[in-house]
N, C-alpha and C positions, 0 to 999 in steps of 0.2 A: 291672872291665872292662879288658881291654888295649889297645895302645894300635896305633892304626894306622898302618903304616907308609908311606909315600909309594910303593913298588912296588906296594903292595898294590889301590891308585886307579885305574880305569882312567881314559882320558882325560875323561869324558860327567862323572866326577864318585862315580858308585858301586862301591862297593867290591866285589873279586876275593871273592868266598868257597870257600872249601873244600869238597872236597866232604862230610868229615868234618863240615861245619858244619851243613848241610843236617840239619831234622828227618826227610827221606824216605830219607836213607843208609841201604842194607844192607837195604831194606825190598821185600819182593816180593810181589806179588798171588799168591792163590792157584787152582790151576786151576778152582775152582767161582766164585771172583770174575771169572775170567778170561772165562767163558762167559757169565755174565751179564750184561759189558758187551757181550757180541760178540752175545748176546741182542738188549738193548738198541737195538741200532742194526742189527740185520737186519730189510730190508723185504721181503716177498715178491715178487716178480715173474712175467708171466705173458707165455707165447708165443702172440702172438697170429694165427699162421701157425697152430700146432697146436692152442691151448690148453690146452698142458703149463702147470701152477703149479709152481714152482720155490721153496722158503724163505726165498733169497738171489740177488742179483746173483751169489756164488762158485759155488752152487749150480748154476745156470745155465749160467756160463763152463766149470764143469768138464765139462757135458753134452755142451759145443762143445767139448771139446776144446780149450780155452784155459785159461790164468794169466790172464788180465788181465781181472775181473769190469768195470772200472770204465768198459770200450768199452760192455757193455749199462748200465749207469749212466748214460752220457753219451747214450748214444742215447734214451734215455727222457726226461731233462731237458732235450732241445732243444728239446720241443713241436711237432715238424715229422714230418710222419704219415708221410712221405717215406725218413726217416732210419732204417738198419738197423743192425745190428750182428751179426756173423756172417751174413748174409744171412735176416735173420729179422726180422721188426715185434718190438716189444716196450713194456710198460707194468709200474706199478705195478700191485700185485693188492688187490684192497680186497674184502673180504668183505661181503658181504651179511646183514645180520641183520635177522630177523624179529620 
C-alpha cells in the first residue's frame, strides 16, 4: 500500500482520489443499458383537456413544442386542479387492468 501524502487530504479528513483509482474509470453504459434506465423511469402522462396519452413527460413537452418536460412534471405533483402547464390540465396515466 502507498503511502498518503498530506496534499493529498482534503480538509473534512478524506482522501483526493484519482480518477484512475476509481473502479468505474473508462467504463460506459451501453445504448441498450442506456434505454432501459430511461425505460425505467418513464411514467406515462395524460391530457386531460384532450385526453391525448403521452409515454413520457418529454414525450409531451415535445407535442407543446417545449424542452423543458419537467413544467408538466411540476404541474402534476402540486395536487392543485388549478395548476396548468402549457395551458393544458395534466396527470399521471395509470392503466386500467381487468
Amino acid at each position: 500500500m502507498r503511502q498518503i501524502k498530506p496534499e493529498e487530504i482534503k480538509p473534512n479528513g478524506r482522501r483526493i482520489r484519482k480518477p484512475e483509482e476509481s473502479s468505474k474509470y473508462g467504463t460506459h453504459l451501453s445504448p441498450i443499458q442506456k434505454e432501459a434506465i430511461a425505460n425505467a423511469h418513464r411514467k406515462p402522462v395524460i391530457c386531460l383537456d384532450n385526453g391525448k396519452i403521452f409515454k413520457s413527460c418529454k414525450e409531451a413537452a415535445l407535442w407543446c413544442n417545449s424542452r423543458f418536460p419537467e413544467i408538466i412534471s411540476r404541474a402534476i405533483k402540486t395536487n392543485n386542479p388549478n395548476k396548468t402547464a402549457f395551458g393544458l390540465h395534466w396527470s399521471w396515466y395509470k392503466e386500467q387492468k381487468y
